[in-house]
C-alpha positions in Angstrom: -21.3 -5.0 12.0 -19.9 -6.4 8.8 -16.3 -9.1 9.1 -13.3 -7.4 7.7 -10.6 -9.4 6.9 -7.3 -7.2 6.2 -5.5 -9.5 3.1 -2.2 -7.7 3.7 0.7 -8.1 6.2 1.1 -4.6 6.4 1.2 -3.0 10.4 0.9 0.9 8.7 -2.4 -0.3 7.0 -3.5 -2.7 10.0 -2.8 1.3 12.0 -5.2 3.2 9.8 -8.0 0.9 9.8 -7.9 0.6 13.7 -7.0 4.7 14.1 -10.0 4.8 11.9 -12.3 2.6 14.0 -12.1 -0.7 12.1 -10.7 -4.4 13.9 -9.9 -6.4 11.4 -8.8 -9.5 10.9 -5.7 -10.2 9.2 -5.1 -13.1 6.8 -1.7 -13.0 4.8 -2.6 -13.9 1.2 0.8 -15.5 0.4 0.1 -14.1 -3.1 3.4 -14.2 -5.9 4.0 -10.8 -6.2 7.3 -11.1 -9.1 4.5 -12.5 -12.0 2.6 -9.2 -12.2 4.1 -6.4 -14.5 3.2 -3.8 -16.3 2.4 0.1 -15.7 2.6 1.0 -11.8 -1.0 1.6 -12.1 -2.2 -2.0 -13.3 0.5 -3.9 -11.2 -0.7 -2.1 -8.1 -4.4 -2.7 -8.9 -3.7 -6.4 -10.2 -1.5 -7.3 -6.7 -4.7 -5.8 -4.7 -6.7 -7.9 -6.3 -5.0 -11.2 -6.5 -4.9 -10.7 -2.9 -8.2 -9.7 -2.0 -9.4 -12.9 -4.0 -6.5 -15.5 -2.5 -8.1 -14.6 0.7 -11.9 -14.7 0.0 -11.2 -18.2 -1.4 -10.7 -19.7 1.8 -13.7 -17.0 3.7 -17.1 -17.0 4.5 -18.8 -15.5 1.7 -20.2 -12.9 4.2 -16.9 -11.9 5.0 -15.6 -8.1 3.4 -12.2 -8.5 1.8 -9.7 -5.8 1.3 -6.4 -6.5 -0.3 -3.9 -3.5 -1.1 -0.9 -3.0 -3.1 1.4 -0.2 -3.1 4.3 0.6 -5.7 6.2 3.6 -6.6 6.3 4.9 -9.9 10.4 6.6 -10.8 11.0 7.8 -13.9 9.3 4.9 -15.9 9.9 1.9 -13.6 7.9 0.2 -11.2 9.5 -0.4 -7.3 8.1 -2.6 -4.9 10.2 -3.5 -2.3 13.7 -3.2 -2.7 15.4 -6.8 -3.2 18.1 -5.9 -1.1 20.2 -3.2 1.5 22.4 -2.5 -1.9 19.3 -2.4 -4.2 17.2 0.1 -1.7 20.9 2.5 -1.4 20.8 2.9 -5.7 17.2 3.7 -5.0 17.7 6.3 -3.1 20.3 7.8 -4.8 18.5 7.9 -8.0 15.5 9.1 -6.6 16.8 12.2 -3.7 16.2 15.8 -4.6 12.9 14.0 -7.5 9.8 13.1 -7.1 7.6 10.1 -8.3 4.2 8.7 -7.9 3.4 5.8 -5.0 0.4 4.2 -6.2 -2.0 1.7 -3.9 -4.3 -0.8 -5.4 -7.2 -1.1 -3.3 -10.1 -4.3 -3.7 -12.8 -5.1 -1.6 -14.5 -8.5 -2.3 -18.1 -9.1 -0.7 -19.6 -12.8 -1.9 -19.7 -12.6 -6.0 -19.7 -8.7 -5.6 -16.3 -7.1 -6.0 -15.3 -3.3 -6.6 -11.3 -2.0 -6.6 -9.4 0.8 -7.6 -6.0 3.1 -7.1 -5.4 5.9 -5.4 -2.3 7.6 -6.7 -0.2 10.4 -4.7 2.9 12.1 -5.9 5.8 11.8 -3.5 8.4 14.6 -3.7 12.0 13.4 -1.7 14.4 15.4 -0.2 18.4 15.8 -1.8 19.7 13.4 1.4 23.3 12.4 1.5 25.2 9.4 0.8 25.6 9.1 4.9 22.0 9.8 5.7 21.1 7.4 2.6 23.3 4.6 4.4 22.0 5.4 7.8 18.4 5.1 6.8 19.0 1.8 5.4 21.0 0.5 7.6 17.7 0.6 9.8 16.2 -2.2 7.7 12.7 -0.1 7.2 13.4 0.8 3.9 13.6 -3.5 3.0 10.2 -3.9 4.3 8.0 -1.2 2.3 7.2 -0.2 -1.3 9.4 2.1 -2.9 12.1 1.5 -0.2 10.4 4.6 2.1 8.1 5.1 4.6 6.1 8.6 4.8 4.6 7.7 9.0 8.2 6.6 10.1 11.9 6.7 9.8 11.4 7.1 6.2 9.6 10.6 6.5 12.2 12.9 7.3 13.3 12.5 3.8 10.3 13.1 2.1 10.2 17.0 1.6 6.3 16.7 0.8 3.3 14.7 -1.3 0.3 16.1 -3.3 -2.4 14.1 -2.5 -4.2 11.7 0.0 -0.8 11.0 2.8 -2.9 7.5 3.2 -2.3 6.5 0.2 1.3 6.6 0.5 1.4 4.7 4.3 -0.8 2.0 2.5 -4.3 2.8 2.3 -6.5 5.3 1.6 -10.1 5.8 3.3 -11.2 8.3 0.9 -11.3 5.7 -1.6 -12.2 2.7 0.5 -14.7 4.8 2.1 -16.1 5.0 -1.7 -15.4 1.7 -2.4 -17.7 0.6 0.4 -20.4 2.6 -1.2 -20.1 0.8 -4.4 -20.8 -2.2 -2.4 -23.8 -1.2 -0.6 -22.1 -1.0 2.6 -20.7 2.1 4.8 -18.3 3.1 6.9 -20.1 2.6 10.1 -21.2 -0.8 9.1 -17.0 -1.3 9.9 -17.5 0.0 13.2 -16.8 -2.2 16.1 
């Protein structure tokens, strides 16, 4: 069985690896998110990696490292997590009744080896009201999570439905990491406990 170590603070993504069969450990990279920028795309890709690497500095070289990233692409901006209760309400109000795209950087690090990529899913949200908008935050989940939203919790009663992978929206997507794997020589039942 290959060591995973899980470079992300993330419970949702800690719940797919382990409803998917996988124990890993999880090491907090402590990574700067605010100097990345750029396209959605790059920043989510760049923050996976950054974090995958943080944590395989201070690894065993036979140690797997994944690190993922998720941000929400709306209308030409890029939203991690919201800075604030105020910030995450204007969110919501700009984005009810649209849609946009939540994109997760994914990176797996094995020794010198190294392979990463982003699995992109489009997220259509419901038209919610000013009172459900101030409820939901009020909650405190939408400070916590990309895109100030969750699609397995509170979150996903507003979210009138996604094309694409719903993984990659909670956090992680084991389509891609499943492929990932490959490109490393490794597969998913090497995870297996």
């Amino acid at each position: 069985m290959t060591r995973l170590i899980l470079a992300s603070a993330s419970p949702a993504r800690l719940g797919i690896l382990r409803a998917a069969g996988v124990e890993p450990e999880v090491i907090v990279s402590g990574v700067d998110e605010s100097g990345v920028t750029g396209p959605a795309v790059h920043v989510a890709g760049e923050l996976a990696r950054l974090k995958a690497a943080a944590v395989a500095a201070i690894s065993p070289s036979d140690t797997l490292i994944l690190g993922c990233d998720s941000v929400l692409e709306f209308e030409g901006e890029v939203f991690g997590k919201p800075d604030d209760a105020a910030d995450a309400t204007a969110r919501w109000r700009r984005m009810r009744g649209k849609s946009g795209v939540l994109h997760t950087g994914h990176h797996l690090i094995l020794g010198a080896r190294s392979a990463g990529a982003v699995a992109s899913t489009t997220v259509h949200f419901s038209d919610i009201t000013d009172a459900e908008i101030a409820a939901y935050v009020a909650t405190g989940e939408p400070l916590r999570v990309a895109g100030a939203f969750t699609l397995d919790g509170l979150g996903g009663w507003f979210v009138s439905g996604i094309e694409g992978d719903a993984g990659t929206v909670i956090g992680l997507s084991l389509p891609l990491f499943r492929s990932l794997l490959a490109d490393l020589g490794l597969g998913v039942t090497d995870l297996w406990g």
